[in-house]
C-alpha positions as CSV (number, residue, x, y, z in Angstrom):
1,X,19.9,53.0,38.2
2,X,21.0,53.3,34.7
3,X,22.0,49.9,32.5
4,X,24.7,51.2,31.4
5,X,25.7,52.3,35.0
6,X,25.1,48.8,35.8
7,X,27.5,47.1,33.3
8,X,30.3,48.9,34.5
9,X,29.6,48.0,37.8
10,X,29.8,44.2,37.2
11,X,32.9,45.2,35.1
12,X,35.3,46.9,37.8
13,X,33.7,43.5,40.1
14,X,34.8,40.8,38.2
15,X,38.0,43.0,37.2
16,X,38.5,42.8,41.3
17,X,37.8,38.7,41.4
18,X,40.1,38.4,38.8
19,X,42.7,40.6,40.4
20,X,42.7,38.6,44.0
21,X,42.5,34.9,42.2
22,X,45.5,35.8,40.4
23,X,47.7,37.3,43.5
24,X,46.4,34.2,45.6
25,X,47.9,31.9,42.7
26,X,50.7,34.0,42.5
27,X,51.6,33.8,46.1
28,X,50.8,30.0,46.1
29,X,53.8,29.5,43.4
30,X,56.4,31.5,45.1
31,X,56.2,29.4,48.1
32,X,55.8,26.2,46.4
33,X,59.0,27.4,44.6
34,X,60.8,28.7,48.3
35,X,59.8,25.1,49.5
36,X,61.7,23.4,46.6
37,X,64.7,25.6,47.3
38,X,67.1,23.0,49.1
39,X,70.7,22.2,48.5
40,X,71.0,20.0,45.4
41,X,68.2,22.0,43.8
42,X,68.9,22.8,40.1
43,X,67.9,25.8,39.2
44,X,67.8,29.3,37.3
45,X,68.7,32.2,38.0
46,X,66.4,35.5,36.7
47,X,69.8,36.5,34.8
48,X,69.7,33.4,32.8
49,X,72.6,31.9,34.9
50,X,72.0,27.9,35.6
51,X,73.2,26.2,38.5
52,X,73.0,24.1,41.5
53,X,72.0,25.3,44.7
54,X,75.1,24.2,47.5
55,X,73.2,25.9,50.6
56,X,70.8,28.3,51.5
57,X,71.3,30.8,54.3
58,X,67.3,31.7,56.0
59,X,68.7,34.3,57.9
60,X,70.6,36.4,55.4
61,X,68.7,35.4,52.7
62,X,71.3,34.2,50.9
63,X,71.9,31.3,48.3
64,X,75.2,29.7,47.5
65,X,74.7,28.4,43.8
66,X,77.3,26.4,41.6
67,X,77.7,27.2,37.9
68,X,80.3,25.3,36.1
69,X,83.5,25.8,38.2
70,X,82.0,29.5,39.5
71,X,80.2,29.4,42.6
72,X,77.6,32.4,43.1
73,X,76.2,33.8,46.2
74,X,73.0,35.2,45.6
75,X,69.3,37.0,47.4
76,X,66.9,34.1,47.4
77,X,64.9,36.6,45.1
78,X,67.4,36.3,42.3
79,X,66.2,32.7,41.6
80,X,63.8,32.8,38.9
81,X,62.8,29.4,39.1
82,X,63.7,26.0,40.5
83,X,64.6,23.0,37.8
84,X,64.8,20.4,39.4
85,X,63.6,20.3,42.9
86,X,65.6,17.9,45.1
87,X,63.1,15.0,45.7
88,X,61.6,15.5,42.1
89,X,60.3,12.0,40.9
90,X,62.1,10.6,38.0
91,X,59.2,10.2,35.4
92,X,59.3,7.7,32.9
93,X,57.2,9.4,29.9
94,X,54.8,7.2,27.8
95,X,56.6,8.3,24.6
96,X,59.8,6.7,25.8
97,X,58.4,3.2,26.5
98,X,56.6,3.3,23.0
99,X,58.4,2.3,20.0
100,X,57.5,4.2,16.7
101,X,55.7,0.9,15.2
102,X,53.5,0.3,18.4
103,X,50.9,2.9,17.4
104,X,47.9,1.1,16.0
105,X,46.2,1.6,12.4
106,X,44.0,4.1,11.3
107,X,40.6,3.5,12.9
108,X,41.6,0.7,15.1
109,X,40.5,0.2,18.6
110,X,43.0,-1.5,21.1
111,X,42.6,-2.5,24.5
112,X,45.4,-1.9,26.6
113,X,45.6,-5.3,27.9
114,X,45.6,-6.8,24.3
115,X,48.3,-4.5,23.2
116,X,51.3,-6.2,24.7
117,X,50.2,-9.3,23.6
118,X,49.3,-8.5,20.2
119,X,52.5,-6.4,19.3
120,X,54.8,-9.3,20.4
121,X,53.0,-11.6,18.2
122,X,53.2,-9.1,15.2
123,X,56.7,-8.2,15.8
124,X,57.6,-11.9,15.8
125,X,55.6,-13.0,12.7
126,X,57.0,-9.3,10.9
127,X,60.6,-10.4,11.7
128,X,60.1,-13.8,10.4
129,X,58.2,-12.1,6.9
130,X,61.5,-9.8,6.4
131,X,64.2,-12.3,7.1
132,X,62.3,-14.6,4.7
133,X,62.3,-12.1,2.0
134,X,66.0,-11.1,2.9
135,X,67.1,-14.9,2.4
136,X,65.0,-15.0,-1.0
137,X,66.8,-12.1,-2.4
138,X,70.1,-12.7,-1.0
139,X,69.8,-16.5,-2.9
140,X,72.0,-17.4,-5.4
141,X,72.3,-20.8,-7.8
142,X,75.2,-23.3,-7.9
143,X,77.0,-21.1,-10.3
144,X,76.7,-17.3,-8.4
145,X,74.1,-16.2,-10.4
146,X,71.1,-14.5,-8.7
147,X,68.3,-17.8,-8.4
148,X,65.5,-14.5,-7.9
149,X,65.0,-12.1,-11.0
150,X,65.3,-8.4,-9.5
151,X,62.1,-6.4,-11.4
152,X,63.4,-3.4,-13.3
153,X,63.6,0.3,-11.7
154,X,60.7,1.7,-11.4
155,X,61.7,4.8,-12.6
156,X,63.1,3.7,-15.7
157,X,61.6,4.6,-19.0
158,X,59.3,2.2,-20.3
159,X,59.8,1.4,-24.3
């Protein structure tokens, strides 16, 4: 056979692999997504709309959904996708137990078991460091008068 007869072949074959993987996912979504569809559901609808679902009726095909104060009734195909299923987890991300001074320095290596440790211990001794400096600049002698020189502005022109 030709080469070139050969490539094409191998072309249309994968192009065929390709096609089936990607129904079989397809169809593998939709009823994941017709398994989350329960009363309580939040979802949305392919127009955009968002709502809650109130009950869904197998037979008919039918979903009741409340928007707002409007309640819809809709074809279980009209649901583009589902929210918030019903027993959905509540997940406490990572970036939410983090505070924005817990990430370590550039180039520094800590072990997850050391970091709890270590960040109370620097958070205590940093607290301690400011209100220290606060209290030194705040300080005044027995007649009013600032006991701490303040250094010039920075910006200031130099003579």
């Amino acid at each position: 056979m030709d080469p070139m007869t050969l490539i094409m072949l191998g072309l249309v074959a994968v192009l065929i692999f390709f096609m089936f993987r990607n129904s079989k996912k397809r169809q593998a979504q939709m009823a994941e997504m017709q398994n989350n569809m329960q009363p309580g559901a939040e979802v949305m609808l392919q127009s955009g709309i968002y709502g809650t679902i109130v009950s869904v009726d197998e037979e008919e095909n039918r979903v009741t959904v409340q928007s707002g104060t409007s309640t819809l009734v809709v074809h279980r195909n009209a649901i583009g996708q589902v929210i918030t299923p019903v027993d959905a987890p509540v997940e406490e991300s990572e970036a939410a137990t983090l505070a924005p001074d817990d990430d370590p320095e550039f180039g520094e290596r800590v072990a997850p078991a050391e970091t709890a440790a270590a960040d109370s211990a620097v958070a205590d001794t940093a607290d301690a460091t400011v209100a220290d400096e606060v209290s030194a600049e705040n300080a005044t002698d027995v007649e009013g008068a600032p006991a701490v020189e303040k250094s010039e502005d920075k910006n200031s022109d130099k003579e």
